[in-house]
N, CA, C and O atoms as a MOPAC input file, in Angstrom:
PM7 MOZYME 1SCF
protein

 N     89.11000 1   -99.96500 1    43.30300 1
 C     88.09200 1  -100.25300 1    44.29000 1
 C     87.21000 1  -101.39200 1    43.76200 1
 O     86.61200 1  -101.30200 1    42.69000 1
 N     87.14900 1  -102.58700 1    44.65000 1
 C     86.73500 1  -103.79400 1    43.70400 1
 C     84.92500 1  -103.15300 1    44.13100 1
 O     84.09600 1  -103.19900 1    43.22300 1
 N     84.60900 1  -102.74400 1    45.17000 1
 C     83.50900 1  -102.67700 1    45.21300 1
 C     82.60400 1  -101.37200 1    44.32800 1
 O     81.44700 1  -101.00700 1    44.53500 1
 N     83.54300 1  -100.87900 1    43.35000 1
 C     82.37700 1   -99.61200 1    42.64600 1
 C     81.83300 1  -100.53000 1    41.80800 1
 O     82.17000 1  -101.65500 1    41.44000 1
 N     80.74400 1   -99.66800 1    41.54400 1
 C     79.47000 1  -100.42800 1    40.98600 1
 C     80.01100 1   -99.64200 1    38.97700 1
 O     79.82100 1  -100.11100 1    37.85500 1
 N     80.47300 1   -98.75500 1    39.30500 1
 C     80.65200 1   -98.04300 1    38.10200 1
 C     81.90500 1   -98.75800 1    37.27700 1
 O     83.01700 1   -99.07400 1    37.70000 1
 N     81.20600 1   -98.93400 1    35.65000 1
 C     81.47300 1   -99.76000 1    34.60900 1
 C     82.27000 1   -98.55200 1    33.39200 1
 O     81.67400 1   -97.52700 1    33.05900 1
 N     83.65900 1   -98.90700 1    32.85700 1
 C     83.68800 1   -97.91400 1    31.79700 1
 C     83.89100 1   -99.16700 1    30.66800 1
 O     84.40400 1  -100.28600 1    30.65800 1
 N     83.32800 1   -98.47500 1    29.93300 1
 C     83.50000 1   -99.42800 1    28.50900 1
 C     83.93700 1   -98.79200 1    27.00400 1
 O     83.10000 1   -98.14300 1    26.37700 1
 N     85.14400 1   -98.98700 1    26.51700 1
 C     85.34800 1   -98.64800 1    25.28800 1
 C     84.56800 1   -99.65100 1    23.84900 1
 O     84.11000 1  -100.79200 1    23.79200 1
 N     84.66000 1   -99.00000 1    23.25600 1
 C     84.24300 1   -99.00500 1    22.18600 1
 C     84.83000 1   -98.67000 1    20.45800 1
 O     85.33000 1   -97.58600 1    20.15700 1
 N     84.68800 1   -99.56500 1    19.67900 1
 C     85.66200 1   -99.30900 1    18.14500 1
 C     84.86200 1   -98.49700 1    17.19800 1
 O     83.74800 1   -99.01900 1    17.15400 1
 N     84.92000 1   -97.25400 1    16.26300 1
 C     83.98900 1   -96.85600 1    15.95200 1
 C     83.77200 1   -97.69800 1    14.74000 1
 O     84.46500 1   -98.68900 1    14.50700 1
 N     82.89600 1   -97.33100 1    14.04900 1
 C     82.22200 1   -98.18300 1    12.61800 1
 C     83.94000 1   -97.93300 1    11.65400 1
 O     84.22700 1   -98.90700 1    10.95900 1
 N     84.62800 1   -97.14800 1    11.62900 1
 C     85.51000 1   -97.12800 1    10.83700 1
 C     86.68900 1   -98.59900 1    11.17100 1
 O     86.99600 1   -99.50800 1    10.40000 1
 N     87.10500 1   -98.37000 1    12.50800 1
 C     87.64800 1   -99.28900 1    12.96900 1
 C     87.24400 1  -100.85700 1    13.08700 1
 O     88.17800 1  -101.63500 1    13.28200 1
 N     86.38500 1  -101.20300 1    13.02200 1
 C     85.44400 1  -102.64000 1    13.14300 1
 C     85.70400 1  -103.11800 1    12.03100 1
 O     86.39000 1  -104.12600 1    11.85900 1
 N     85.06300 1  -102.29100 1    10.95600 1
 C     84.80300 1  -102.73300 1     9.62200 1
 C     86.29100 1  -103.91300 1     9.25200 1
 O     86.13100 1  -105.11300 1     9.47200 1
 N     86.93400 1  -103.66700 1     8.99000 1
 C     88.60200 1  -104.12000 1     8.91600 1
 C     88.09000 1  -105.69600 1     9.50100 1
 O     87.96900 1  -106.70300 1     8.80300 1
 N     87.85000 1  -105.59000 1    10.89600 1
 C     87.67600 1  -106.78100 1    12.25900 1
 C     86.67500 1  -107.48800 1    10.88500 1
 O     87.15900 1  -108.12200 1     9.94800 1
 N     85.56400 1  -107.25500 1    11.02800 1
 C     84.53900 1  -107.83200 1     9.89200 1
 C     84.85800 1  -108.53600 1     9.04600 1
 O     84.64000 1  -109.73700 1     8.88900 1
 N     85.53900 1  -107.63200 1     8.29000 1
 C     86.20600 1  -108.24900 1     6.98000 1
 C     87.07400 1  -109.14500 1     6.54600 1
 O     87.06800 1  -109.75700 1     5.47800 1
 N     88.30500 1  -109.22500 1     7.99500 1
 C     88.85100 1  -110.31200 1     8.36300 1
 C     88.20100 1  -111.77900 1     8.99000 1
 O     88.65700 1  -112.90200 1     8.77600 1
 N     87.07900 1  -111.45700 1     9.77300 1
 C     86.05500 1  -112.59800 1     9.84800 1
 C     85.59100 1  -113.14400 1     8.68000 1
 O     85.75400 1  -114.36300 1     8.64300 1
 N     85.03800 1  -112.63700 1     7.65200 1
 C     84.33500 1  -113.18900 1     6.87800 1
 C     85.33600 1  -113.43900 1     5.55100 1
 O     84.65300 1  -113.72100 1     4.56600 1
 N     86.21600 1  -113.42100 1     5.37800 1
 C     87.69500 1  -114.02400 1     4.93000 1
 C     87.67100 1  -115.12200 1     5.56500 1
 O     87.18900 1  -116.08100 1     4.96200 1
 N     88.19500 1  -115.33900 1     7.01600 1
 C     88.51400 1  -116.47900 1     7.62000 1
 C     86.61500 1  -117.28800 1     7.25900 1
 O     86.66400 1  -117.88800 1     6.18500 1
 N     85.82800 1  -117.33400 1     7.61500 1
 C     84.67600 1  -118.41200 1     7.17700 1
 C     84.81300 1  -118.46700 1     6.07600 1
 O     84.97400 1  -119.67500 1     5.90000 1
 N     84.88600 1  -117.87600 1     4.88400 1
 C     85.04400 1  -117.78700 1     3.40200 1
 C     85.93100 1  -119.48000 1     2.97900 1
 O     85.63500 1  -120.36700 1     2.17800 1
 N     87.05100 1  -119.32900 1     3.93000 1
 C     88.30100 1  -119.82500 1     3.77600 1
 C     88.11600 1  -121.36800 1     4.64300 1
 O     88.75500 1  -122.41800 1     4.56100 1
 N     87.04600 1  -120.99500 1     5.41400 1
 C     87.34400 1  -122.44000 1     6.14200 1
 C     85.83700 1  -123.39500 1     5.63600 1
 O     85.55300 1  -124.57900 1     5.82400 1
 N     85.18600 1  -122.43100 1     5.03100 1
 C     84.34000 1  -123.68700 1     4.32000 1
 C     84.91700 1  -123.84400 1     2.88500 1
 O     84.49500 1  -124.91000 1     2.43400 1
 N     85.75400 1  -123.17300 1     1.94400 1
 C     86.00900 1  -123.94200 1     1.10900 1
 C     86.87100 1  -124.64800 1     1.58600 1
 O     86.72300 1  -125.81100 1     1.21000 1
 N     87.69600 1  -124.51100 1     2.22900 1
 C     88.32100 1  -125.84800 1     2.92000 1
 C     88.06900 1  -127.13700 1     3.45300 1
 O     88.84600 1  -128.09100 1     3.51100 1
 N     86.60700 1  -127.03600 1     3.92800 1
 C     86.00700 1  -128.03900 1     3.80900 1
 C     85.36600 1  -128.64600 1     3.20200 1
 O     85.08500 1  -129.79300 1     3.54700 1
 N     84.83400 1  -128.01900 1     1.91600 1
 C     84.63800 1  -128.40600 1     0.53300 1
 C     86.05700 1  -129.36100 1     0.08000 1
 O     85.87000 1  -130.55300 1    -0.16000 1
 N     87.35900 1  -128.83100 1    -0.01500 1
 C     88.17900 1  -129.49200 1    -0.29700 1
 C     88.35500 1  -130.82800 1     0.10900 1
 O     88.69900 1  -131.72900 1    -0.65500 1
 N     88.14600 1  -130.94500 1     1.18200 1
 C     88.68600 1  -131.62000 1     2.43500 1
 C     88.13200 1  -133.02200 1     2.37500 1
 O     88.65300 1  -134.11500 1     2.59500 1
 N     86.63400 1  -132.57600 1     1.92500 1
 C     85.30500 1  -133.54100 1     2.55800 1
 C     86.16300 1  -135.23100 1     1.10900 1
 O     86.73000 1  -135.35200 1     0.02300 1
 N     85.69400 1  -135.93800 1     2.11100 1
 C     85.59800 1  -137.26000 1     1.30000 1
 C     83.68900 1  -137.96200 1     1.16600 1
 O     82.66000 1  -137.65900 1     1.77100 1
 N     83.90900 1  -138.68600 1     0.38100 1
 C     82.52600 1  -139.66200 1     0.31500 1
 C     82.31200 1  -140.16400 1     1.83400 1
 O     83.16100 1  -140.39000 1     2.69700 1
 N     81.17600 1  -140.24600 1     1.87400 1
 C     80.92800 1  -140.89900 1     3.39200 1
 C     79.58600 1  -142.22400 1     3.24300 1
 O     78.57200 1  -141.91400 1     2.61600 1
 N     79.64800 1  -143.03200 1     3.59100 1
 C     78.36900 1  -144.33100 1     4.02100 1
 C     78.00500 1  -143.90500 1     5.36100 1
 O     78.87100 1  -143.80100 1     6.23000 1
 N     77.06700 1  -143.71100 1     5.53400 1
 C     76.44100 1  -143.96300 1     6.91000 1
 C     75.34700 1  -144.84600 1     6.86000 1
 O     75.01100 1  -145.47100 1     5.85400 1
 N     74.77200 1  -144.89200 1     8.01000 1
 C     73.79200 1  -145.62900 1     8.73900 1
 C     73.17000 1  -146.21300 1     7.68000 1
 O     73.28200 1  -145.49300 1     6.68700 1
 N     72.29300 1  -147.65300 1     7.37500 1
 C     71.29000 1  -148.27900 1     6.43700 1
 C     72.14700 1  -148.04400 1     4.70600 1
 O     71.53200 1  -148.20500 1     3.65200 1
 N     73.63800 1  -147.64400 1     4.78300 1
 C     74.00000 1  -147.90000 1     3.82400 1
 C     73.77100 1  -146.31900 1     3.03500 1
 O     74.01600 1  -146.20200 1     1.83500 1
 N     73.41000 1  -145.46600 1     3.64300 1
 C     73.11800 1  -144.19900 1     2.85300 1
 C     74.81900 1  -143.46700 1     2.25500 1
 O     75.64200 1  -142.86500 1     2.94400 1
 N     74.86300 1  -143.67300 1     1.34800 1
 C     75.78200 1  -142.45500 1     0.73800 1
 C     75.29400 1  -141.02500 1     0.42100 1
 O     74.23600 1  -140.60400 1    -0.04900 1
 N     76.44100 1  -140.41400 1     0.84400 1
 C     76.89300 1  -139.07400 1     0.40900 1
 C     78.29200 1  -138.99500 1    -0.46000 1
 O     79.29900 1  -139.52300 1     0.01200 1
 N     78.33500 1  -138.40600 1    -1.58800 1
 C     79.16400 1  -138.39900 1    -2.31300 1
 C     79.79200 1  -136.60600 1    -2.12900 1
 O     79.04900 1  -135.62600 1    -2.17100 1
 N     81.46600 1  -136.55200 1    -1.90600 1
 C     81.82400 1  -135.74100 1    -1.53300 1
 C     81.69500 1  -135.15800 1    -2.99300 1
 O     81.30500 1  -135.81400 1    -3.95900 1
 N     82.20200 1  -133.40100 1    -3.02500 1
 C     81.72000 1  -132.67800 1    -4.46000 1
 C     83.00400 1  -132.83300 1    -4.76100 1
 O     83.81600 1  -132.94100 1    -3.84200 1
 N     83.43200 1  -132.87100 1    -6.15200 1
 C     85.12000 1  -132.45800 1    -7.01600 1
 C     85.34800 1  -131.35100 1    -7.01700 1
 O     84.50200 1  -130.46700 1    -7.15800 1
 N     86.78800 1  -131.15500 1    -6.82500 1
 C     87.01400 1  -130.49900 1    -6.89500 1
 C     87.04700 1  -129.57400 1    -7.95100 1
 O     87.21800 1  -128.40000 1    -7.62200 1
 N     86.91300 1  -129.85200 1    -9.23400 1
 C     86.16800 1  -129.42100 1   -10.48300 1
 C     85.07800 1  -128.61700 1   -10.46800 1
 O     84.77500 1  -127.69700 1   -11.22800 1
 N     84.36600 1  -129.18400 1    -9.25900 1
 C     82.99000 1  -128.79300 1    -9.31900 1
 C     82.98700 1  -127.40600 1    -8.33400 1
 O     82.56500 1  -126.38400 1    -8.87400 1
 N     83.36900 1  -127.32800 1    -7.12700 1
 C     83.98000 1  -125.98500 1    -6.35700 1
 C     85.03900 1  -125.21100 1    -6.95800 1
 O     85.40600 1  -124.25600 1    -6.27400 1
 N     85.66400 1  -125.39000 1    -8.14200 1
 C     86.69900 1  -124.44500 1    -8.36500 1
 C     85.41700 1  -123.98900 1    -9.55600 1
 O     85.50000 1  -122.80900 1    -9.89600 1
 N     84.46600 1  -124.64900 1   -10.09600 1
 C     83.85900 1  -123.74700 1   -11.03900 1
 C     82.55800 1  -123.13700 1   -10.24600 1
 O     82.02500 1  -122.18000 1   -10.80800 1
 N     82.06600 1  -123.51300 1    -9.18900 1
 C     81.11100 1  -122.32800 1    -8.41100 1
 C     81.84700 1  -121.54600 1    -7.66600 1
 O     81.27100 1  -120.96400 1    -6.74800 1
 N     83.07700 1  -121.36000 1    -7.83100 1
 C     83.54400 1  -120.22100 1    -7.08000 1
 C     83.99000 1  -119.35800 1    -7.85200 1
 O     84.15900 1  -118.22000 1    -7.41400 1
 N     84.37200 1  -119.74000 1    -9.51700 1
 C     84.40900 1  -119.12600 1   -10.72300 1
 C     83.08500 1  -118.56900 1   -11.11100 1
 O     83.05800 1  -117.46800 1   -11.66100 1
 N     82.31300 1  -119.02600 1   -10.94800 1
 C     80.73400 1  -118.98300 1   -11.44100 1
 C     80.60200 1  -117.41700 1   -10.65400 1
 O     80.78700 1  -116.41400 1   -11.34400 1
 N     80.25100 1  -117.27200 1    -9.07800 1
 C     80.46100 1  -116.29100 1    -8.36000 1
 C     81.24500 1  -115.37900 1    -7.71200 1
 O     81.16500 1  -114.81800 1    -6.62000 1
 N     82.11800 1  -115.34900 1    -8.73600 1
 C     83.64300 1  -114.52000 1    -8.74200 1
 C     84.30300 1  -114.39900 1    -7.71600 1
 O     84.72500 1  -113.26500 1    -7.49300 1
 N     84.65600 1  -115.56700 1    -6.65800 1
 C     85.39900 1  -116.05500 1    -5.35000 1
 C     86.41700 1  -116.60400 1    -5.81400 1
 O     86.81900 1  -117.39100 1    -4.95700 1
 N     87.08000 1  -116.62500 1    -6.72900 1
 C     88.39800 1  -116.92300 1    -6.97400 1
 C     89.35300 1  -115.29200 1    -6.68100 1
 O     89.01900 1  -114.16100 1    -7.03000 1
 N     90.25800 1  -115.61300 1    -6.13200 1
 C     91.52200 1  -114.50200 1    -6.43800 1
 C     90.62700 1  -113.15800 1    -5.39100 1
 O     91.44000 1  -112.48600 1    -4.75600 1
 N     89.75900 1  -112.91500 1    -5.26400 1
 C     89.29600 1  -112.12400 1    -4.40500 1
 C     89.13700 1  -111.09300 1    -3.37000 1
 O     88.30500 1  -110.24100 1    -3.05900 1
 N     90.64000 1  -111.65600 1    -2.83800 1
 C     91.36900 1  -111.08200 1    -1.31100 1
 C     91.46100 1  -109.71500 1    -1.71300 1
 O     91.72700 1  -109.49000 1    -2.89400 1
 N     91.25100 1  -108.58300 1    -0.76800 1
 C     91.22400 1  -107.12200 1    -1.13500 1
 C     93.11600 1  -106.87500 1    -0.57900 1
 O     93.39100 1  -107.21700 1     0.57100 1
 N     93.80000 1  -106.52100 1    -1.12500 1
 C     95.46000 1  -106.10900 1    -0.21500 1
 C     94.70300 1  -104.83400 1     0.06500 1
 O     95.22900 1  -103.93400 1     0.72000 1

């Protein structure tokens, strides 16, 4: 009946989500060091540099805060 006004809505409990979560914040984890990787030096406007970071330098703050090897199986 397109016209009932009445709504059912499911819902995941806290056990079930958690998992969803955890796979989110894996995938951002993953796509900013990737863009750490990624990034090159850039010039912009009036000549301003930005110097991209080494990769030296992200493989040891991710050593530093124990984000290497990490992934839970």
């Amino acid at each position: 009946n397109k016209s009932s006004t009445i709504k059912v809505a499911e819902f995941l409990s806290n056990e079930q989500i958690n998992p969803l979560f955890d796979a989110t914040i894996q995938c951002v984890e993953e796509a900013i060091i990737n863009s750490l990787i990624a990034a090159e030096t850039m010039v912009g406007y009036g000549g301003n540099r930005v110097e991209a970071i080494s990769h030296d330098n992200v493989i040891k703050i991710l050593k530093k805060y124990n984000r290497l090897n990490d992934h839970k199986e």
